[in-house]
Biotite code that builds the C-alpha atoms (Angstrom):
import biotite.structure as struc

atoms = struc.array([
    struc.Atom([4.250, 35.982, -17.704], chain_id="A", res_id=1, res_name="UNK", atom_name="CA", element="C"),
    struc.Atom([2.213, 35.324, -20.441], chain_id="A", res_id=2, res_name="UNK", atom_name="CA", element="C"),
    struc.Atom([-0.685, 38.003, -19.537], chain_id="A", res_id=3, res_name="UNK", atom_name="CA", element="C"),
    struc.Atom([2.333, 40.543, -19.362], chain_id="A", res_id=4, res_name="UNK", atom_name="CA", element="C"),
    struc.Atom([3.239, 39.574, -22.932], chain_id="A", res_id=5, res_name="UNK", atom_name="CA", element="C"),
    struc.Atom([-0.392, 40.179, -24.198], chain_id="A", res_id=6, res_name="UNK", atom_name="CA", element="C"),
    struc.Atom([-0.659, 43.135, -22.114], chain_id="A", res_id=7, res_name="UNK", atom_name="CA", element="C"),
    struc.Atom([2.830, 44.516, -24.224], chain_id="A", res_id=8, res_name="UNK", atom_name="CA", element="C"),
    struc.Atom([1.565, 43.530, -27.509], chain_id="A", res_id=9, res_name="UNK", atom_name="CA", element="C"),
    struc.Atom([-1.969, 44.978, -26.553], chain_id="A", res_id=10, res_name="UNK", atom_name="CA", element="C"),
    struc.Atom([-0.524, 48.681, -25.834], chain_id="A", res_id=11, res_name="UNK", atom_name="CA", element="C"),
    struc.Atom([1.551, 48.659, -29.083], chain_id="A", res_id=12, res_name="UNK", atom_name="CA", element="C"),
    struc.Atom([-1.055, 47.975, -31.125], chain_id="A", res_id=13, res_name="UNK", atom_name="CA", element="C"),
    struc.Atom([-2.609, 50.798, -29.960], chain_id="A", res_id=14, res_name="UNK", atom_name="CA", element="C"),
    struc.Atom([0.162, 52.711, -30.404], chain_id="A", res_id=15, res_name="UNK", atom_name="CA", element="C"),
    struc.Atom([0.362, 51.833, -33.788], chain_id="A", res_id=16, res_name="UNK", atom_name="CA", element="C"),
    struc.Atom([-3.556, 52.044, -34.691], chain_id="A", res_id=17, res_name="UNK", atom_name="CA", element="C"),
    struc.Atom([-2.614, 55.581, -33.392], chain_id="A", res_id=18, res_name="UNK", atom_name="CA", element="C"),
    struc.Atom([-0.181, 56.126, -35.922], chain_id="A", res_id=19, res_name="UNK", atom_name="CA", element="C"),
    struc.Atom([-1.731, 54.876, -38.528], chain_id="A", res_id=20, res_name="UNK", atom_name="CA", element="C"),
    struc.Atom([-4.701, 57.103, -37.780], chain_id="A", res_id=21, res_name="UNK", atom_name="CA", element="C"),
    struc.Atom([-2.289, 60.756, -37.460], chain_id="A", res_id=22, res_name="UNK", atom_name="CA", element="C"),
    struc.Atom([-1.023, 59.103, -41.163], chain_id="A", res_id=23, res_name="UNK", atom_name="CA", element="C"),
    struc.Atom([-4.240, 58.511, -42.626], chain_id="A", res_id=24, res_name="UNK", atom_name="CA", element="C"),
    struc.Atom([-5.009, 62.221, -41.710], chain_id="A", res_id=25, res_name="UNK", atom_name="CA", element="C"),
    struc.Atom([-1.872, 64.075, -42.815], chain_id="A", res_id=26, res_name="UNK", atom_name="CA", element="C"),
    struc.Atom([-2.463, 62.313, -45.770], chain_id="A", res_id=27, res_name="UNK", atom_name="CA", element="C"),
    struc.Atom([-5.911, 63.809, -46.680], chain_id="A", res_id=28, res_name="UNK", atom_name="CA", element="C"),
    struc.Atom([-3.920, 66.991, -45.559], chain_id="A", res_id=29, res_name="UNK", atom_name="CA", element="C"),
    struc.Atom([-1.379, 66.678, -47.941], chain_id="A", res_id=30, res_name="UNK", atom_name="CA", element="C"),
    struc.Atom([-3.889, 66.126, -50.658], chain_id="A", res_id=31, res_name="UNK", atom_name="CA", element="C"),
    struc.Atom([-6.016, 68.882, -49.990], chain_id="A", res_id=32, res_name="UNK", atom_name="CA", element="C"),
    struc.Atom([-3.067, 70.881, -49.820], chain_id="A", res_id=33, res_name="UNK", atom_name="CA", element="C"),
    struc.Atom([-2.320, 69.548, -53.463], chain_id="A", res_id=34, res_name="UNK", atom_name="CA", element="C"),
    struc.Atom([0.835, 69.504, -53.332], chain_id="A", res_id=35, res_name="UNK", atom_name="CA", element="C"),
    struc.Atom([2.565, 66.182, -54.159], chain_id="A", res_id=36, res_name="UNK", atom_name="CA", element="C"),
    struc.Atom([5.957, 67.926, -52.988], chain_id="A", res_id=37, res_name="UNK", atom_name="CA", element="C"),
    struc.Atom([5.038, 68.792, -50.133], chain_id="A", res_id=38, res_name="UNK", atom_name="CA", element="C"),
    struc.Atom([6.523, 67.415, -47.129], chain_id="A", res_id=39, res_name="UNK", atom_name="CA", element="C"),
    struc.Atom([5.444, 66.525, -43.089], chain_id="A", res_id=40, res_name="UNK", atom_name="CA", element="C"),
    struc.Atom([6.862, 65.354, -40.253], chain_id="A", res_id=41, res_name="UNK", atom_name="CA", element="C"),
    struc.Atom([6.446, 61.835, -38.365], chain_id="A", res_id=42, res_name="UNK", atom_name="CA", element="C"),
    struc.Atom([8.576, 61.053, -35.382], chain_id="A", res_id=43, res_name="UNK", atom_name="CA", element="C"),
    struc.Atom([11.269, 63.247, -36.140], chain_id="A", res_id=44, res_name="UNK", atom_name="CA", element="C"),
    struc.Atom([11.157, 62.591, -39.647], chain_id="A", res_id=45, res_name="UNK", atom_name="CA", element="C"),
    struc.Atom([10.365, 64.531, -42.761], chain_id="A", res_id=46, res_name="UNK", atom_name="CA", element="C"),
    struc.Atom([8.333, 62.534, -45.247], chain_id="A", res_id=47, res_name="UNK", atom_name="CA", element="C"),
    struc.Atom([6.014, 63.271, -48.047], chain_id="A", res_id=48, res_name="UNK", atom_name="CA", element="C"),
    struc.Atom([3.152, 61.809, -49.377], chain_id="A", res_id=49, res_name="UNK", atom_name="CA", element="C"),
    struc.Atom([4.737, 58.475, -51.001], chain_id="A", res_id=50, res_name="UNK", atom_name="CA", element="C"),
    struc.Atom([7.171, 57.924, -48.201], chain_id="A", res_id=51, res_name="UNK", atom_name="CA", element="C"),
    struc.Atom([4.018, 58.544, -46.093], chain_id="A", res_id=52, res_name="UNK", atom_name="CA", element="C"),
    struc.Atom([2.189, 55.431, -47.947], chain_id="A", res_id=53, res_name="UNK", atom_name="CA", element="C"),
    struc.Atom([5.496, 53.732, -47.775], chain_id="A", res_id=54, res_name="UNK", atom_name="CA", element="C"),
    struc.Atom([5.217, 54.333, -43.622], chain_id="A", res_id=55, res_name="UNK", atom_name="CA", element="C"),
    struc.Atom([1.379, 54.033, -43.241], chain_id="A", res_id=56, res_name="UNK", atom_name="CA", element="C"),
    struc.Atom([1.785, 50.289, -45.078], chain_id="A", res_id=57, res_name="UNK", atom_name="CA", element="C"),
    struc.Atom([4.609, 49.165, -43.087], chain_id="A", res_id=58, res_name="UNK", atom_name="CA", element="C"),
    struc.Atom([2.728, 50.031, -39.785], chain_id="A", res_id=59, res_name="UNK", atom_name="CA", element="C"),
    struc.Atom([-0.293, 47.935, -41.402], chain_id="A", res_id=60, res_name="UNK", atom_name="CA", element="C"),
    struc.Atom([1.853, 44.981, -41.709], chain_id="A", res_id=61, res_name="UNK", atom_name="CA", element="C"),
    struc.Atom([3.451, 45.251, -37.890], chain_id="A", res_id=62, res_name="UNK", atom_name="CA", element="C"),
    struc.Atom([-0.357, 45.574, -36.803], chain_id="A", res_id=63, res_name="UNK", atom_name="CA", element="C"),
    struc.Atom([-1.745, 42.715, -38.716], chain_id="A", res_id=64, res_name="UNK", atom_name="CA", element="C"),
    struc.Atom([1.291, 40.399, -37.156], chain_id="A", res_id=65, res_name="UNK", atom_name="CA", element="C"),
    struc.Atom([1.081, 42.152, -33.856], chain_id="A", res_id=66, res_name="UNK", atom_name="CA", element="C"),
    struc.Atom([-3.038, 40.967, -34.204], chain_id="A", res_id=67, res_name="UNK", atom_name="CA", element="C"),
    struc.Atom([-2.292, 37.308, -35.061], chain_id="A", res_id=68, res_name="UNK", atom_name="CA", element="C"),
    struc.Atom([1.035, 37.095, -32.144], chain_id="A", res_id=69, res_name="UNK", atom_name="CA", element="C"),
    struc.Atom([-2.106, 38.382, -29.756], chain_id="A", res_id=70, res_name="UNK", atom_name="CA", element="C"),
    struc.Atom([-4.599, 35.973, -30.640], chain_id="A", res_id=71, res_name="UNK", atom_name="CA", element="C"),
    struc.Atom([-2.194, 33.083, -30.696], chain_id="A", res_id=72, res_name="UNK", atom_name="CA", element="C"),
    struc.Atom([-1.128, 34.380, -27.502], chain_id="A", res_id=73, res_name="UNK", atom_name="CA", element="C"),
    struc.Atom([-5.196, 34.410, -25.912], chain_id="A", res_id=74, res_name="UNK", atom_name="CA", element="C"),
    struc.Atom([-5.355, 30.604, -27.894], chain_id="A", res_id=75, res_name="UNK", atom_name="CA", element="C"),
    struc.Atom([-2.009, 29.518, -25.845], chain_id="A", res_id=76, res_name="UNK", atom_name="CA", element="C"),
    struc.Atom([-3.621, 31.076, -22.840], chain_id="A", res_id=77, res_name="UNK", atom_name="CA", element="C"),
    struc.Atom([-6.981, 29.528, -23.064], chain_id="A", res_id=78, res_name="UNK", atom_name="CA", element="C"),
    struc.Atom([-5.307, 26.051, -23.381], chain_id="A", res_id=79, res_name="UNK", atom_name="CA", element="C"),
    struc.Atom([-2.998, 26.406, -20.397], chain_id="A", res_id=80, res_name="UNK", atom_name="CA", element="C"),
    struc.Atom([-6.586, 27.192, -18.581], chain_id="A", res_id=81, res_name="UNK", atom_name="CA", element="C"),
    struc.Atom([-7.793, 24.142, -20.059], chain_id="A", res_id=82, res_name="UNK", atom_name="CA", element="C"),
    struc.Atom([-5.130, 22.355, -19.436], chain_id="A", res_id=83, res_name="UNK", atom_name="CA", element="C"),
    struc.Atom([-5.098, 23.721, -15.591], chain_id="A", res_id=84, res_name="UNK", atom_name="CA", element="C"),
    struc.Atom([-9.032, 22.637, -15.300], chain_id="A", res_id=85, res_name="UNK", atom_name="CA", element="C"),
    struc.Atom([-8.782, 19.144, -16.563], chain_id="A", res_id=86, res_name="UNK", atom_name="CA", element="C"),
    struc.Atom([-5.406, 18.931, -14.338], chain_id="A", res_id=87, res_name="UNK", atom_name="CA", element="C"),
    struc.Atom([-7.510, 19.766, -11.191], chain_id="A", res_id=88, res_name="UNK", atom_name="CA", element="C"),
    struc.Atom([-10.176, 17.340, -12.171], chain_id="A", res_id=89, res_name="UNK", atom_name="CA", element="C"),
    struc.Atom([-7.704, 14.880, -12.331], chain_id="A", res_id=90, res_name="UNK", atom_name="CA", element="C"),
    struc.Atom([-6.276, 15.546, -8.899], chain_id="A", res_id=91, res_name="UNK", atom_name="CA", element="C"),
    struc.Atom([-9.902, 15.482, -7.486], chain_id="A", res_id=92, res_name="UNK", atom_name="CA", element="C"),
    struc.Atom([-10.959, 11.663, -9.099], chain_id="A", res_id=93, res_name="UNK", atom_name="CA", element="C"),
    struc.Atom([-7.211, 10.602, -7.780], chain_id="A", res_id=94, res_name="UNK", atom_name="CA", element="C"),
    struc.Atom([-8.585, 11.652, -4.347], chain_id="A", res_id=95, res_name="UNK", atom_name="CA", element="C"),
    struc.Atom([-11.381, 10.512, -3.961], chain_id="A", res_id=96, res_name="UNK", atom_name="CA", element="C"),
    struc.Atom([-10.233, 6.697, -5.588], chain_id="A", res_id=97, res_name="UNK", atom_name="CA", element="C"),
    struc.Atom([-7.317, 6.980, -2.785], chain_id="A", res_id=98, res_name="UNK", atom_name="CA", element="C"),
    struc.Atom([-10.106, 7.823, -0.189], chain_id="A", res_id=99, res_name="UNK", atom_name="CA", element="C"),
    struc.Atom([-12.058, 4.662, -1.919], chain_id="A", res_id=100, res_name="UNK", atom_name="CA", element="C"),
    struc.Atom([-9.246, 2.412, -1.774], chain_id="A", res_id=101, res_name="UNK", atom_name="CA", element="C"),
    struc.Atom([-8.418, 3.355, 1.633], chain_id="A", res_id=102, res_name="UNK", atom_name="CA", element="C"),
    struc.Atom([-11.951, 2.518, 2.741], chain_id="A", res_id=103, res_name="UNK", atom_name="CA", element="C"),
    struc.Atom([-11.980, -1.080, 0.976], chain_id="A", res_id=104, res_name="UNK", atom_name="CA", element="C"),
    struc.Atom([-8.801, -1.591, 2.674], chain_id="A", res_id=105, res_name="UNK", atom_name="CA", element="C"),
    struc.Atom([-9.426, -0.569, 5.939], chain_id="A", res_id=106, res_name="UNK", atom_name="CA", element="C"),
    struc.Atom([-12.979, -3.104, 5.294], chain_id="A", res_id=107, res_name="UNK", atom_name="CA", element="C"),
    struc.Atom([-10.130, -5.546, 4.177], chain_id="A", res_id=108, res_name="UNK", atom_name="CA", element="C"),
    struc.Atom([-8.314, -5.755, 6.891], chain_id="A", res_id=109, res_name="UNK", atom_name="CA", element="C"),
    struc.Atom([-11.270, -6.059, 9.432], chain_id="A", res_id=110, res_name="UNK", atom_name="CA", element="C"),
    struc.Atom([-12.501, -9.092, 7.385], chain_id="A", res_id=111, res_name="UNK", atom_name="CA", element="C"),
    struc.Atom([-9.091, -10.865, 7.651], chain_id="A", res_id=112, res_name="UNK", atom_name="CA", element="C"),
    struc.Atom([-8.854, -10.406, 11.416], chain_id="A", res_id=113, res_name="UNK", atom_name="CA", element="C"),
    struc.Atom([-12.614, -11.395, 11.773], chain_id="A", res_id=114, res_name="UNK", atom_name="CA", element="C"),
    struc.Atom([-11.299, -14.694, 9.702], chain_id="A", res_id=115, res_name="UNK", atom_name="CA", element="C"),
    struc.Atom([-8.074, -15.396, 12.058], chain_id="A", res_id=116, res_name="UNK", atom_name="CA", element="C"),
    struc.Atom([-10.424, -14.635, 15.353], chain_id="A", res_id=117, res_name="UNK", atom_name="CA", element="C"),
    struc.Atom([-12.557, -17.664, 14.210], chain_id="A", res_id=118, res_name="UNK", atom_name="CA", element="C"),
    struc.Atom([-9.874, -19.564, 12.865], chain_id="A", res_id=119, res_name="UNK", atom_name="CA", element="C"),
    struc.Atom([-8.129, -19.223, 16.430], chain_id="A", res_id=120, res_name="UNK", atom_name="CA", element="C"),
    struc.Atom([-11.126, -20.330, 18.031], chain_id="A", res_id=121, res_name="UNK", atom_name="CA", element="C"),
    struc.Atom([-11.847, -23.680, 15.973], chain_id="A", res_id=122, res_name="UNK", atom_name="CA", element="C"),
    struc.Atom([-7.672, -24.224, 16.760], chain_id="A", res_id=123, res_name="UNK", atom_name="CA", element="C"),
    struc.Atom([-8.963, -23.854, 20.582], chain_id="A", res_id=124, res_name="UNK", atom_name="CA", element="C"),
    struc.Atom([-11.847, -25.661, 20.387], chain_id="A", res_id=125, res_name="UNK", atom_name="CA", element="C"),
    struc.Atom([-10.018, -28.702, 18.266], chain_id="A", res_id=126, res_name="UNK", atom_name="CA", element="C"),
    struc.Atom([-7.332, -28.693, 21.340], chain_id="A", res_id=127, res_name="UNK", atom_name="CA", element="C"),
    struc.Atom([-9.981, -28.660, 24.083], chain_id="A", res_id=128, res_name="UNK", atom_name="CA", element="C"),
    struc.Atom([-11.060, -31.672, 22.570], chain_id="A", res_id=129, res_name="UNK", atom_name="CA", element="C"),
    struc.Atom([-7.891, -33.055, 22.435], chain_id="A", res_id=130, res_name="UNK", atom_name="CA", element="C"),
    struc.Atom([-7.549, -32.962, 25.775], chain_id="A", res_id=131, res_name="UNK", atom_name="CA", element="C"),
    struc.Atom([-10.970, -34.271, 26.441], chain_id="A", res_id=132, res_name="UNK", atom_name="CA", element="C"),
    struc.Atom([-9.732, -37.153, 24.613], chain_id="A", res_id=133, res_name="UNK", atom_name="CA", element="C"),
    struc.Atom([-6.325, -37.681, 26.419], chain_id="A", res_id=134, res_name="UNK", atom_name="CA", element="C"),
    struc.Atom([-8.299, -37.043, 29.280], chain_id="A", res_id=135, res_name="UNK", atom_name="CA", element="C"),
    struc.Atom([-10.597, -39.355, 29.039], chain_id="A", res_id=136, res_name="UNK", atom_name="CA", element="C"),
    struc.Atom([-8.037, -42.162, 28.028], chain_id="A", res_id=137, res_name="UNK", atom_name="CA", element="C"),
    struc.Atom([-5.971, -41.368, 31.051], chain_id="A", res_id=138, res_name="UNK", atom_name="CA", element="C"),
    struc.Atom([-9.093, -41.850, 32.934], chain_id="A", res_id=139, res_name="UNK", atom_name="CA", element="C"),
    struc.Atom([-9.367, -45.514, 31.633], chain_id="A", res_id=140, res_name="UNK", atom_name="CA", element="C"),
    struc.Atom([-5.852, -46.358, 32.851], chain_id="A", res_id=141, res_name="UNK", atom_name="CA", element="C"),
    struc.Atom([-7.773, -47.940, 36.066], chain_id="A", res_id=142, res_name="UNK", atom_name="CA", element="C"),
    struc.Atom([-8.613, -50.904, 33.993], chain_id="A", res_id=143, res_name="UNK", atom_name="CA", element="C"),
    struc.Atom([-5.041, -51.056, 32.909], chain_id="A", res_id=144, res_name="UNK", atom_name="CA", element="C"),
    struc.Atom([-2.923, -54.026, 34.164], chain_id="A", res_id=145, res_name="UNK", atom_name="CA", element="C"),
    struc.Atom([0.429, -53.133, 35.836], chain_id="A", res_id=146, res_name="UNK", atom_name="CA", element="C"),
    struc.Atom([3.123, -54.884, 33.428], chain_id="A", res_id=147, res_name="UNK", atom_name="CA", element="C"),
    struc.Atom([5.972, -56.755, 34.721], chain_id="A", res_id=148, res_name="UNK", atom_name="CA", element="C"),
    struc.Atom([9.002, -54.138, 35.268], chain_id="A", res_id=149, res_name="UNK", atom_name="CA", element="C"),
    struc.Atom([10.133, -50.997, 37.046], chain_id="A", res_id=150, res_name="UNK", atom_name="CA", element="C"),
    struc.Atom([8.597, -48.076, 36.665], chain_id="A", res_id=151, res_name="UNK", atom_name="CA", element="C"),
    struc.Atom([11.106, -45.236, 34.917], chain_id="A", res_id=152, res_name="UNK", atom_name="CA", element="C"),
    struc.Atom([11.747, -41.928, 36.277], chain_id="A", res_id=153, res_name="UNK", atom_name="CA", element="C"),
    struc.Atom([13.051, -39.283, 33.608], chain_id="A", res_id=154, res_name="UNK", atom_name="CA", element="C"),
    struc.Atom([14.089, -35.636, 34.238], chain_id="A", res_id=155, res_name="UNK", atom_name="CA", element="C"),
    struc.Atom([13.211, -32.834, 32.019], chain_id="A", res_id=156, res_name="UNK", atom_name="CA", element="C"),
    struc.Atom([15.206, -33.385, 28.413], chain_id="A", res_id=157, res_name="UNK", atom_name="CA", element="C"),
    struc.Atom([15.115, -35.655, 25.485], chain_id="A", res_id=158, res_name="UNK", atom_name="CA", element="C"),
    struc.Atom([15.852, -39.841, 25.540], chain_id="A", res_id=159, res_name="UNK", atom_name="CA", element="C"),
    struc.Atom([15.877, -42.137, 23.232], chain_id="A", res_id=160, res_name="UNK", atom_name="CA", element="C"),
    struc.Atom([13.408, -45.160, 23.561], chain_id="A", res_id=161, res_name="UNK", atom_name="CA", element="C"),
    struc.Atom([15.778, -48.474, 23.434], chain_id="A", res_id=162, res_name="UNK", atom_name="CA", element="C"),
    struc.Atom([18.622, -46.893, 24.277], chain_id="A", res_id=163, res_name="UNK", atom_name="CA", element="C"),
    struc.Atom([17.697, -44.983, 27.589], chain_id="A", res_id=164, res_name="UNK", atom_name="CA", element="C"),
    struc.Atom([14.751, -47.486, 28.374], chain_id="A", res_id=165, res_name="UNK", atom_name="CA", element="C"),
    struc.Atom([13.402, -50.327, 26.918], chain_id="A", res_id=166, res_name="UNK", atom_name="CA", element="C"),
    struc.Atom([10.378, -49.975, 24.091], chain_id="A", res_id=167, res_name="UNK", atom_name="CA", element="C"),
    struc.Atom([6.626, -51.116, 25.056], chain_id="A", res_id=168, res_name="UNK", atom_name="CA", element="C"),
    struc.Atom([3.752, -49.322, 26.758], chain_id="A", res_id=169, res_name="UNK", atom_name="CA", element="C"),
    struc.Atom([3.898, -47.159, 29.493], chain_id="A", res_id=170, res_name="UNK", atom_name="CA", element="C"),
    struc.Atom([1.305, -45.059, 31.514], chain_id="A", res_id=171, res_name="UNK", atom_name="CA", element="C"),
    struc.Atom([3.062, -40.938, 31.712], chain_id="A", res_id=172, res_name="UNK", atom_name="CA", element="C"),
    struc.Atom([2.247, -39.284, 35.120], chain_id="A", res_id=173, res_name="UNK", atom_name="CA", element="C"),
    struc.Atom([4.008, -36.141, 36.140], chain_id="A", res_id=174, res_name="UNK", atom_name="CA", element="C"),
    struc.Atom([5.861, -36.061, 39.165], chain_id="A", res_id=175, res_name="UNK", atom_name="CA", element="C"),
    struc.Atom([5.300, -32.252, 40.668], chain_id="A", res_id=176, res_name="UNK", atom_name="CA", element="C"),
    struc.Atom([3.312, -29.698, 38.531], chain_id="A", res_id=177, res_name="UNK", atom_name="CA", element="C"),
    struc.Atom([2.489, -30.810, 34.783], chain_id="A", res_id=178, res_name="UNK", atom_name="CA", element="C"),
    struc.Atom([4.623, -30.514, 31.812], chain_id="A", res_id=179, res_name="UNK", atom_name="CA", element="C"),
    struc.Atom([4.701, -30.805, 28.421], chain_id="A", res_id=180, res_name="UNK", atom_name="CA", element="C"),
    struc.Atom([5.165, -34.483, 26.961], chain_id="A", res_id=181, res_name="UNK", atom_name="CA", element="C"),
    struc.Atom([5.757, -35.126, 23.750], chain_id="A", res_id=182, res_name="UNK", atom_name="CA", element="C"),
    struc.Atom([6.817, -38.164, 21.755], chain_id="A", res_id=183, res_name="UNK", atom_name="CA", element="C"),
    struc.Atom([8.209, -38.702, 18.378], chain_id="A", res_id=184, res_name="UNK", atom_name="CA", element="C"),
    struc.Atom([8.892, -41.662, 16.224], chain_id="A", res_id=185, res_name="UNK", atom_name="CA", element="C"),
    struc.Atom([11.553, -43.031, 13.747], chain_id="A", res_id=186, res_name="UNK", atom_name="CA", element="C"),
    struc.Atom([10.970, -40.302, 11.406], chain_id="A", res_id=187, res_name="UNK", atom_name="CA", element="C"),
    struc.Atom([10.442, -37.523, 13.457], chain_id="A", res_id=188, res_name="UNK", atom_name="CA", element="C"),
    struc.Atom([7.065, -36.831, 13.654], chain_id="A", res_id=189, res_name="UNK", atom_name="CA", element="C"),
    struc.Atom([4.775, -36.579, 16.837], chain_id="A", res_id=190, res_name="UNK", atom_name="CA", element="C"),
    struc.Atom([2.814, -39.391, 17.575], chain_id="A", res_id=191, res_name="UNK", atom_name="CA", element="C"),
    struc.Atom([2.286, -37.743, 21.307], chain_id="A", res_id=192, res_name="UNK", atom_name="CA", element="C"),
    struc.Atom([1.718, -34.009, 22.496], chain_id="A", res_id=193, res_name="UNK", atom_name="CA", element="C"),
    struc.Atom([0.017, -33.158, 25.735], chain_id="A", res_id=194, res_name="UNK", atom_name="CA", element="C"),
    struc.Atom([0.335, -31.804, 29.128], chain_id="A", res_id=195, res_name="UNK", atom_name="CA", element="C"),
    struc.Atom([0.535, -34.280, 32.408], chain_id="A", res_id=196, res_name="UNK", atom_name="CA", element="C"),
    struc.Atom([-1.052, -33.075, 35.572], chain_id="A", res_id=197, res_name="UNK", atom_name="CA", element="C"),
    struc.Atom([-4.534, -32.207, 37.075], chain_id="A", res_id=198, res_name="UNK", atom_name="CA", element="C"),
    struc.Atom([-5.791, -28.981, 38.823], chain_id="A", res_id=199, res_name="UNK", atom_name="CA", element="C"),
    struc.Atom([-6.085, -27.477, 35.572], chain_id="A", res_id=200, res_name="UNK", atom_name="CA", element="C"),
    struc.Atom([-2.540, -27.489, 34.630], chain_id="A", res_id=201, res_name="UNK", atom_name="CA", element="C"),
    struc.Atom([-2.781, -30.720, 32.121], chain_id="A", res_id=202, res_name="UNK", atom_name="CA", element="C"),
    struc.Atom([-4.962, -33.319, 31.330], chain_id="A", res_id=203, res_name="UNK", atom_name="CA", element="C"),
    struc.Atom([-3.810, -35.891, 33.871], chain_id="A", res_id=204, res_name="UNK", atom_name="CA", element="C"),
    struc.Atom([-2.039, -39.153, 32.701], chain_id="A", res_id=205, res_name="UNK", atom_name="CA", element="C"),
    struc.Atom([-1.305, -39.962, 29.159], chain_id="A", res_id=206, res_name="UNK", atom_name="CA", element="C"),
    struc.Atom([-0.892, -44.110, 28.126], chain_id="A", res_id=207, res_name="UNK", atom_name="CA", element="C"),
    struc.Atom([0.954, -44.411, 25.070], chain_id="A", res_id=208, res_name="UNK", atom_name="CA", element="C"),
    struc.Atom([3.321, -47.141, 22.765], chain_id="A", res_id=209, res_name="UNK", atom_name="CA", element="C"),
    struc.Atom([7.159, -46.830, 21.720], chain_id="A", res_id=210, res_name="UNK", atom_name="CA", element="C"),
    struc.Atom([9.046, -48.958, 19.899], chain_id="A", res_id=211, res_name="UNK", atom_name="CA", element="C"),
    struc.Atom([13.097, -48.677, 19.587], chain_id="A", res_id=212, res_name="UNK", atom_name="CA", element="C"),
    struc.Atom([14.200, -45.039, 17.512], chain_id="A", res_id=213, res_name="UNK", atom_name="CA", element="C"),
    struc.Atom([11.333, -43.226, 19.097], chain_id="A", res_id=214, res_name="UNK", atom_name="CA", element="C"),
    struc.Atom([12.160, -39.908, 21.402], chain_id="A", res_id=215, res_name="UNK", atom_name="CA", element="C"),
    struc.Atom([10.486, -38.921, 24.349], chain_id="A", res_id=216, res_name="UNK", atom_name="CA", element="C"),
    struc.Atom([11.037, -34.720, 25.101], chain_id="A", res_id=217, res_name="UNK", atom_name="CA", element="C"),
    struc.Atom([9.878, -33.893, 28.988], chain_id="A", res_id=218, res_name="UNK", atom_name="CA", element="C"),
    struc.Atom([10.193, -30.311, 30.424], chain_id="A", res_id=219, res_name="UNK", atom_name="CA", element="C"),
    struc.Atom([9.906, -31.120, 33.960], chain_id="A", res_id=220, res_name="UNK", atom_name="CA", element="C"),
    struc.Atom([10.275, -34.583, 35.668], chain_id="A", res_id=221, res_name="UNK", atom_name="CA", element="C"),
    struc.Atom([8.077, -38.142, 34.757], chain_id="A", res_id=222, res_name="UNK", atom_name="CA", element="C"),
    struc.Atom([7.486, -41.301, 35.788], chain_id="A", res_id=223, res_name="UNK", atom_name="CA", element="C"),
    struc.Atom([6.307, -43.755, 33.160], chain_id="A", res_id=224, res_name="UNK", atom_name="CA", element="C"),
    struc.Atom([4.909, -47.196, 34.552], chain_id="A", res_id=225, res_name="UNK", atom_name="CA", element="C"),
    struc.Atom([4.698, -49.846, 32.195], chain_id="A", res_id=226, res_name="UNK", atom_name="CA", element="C"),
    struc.Atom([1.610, -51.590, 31.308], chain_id="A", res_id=227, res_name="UNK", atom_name="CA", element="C"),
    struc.Atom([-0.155, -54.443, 29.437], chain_id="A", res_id=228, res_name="UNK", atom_name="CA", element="C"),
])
């Protein structure tokens, strides 16, 4: 739109330069004809020589504003292209910091599931040994002494030591296939958490203490067997 408009104002000035140029001659033609009477026509109109000046002047004027409204026109053009250049730029450092960030993230995220890998491993290694450990005290239970009392079969669910059978020590061995054992104390929190059976399944036997207000959570039948 705005080429059009310099385009416009570019073909009336020469329209007026063109004018001004058929004045300027008639002029010198009126003056070698001498005769400050005489009159000519411009555009239709009859004029003589001070009307002529009158005209010649006024087109002077239009062409003088017509020649600043162009070159502030090419200034407001050259800026838009400015403008347009540094607006391209722009885009083109946005780019390539998204493609930058993307790439640091992408790195990010490798690092943090390179982190959780290992810290999934030391969990797995700290639980092997764990079970080495209950493993190895369920493997002592030979040099245990059978206490005085009847063993205590429980099914799979939650009882309360004092209440569904009487505190002390007891050896845990799973009747069937293994299942999780765990035992809490007054306050809730685990004192035991492992797996009873062999062939892989659990880590055997488990001896352990309870005192009254302590819960005992089997998922599959036990038999605990007191002991000194």
């Amino acid at each position: 739109m705005e080429v059009e408009v310099v385009k416009s104002k570019s073909k009336k000035i020469l329209k007026i330069i063109g004018i001004i140029f058929s004045a300027i001659v008639l002029i010198f033609i009126g003056s070698a004809i001498g005769s400050s009477g005489a009159k000519i026509t411009v555009h239709d109109k009859k004029m003589d020589i001070t009307q002529l000046d009158k005209e010649v002047s006024k087109l002077k004027s239009e062409k003088k504003a017509l020649s600043s409204g162009l070159k502030e026109a090419k200034d407001i053009i050259a800026k838009r292209d400015s403008a347009q250049t540094e607006l391209n730029d722009t885009e083109a450092k946005l780019k390539d910091k998204k493609g930058a960030l993307d790439k640091e993230l992408a790195e990010g995220r490798k690092e943090i599931d390179k982190q959780l890998a290992d810290i999934k491993g030391q969990l797995a290694d700290a639980k092997s040994k764990l079970d080495d450990t209950n493993k190895k005290l369920s493997l002592a239970t030979g040099q245990l002494k059978v206490a005085s009392g009847k063993p205590v079969s429980l099914s799979s669910g939650h009882y309360t030591v004092g209440k569904d059978f009487k505190s002390g020590r007891y050896k845990a061995t799973n009747v069937g296939r293994g299942s999780n054992f765990v035992v809490y104390d007054k306050d809730g929190d685990v004192v035991v958490n492992t797996i009873l059976g062999n062939g892989g399944i659990g880590s055997g036997d488990y001896v352990f203490s309870c005192d009254d207000g302590y819960t005992v959570e089997t998922e599959a039948p036990v038999k605990l067997i007191p002991v000194k």
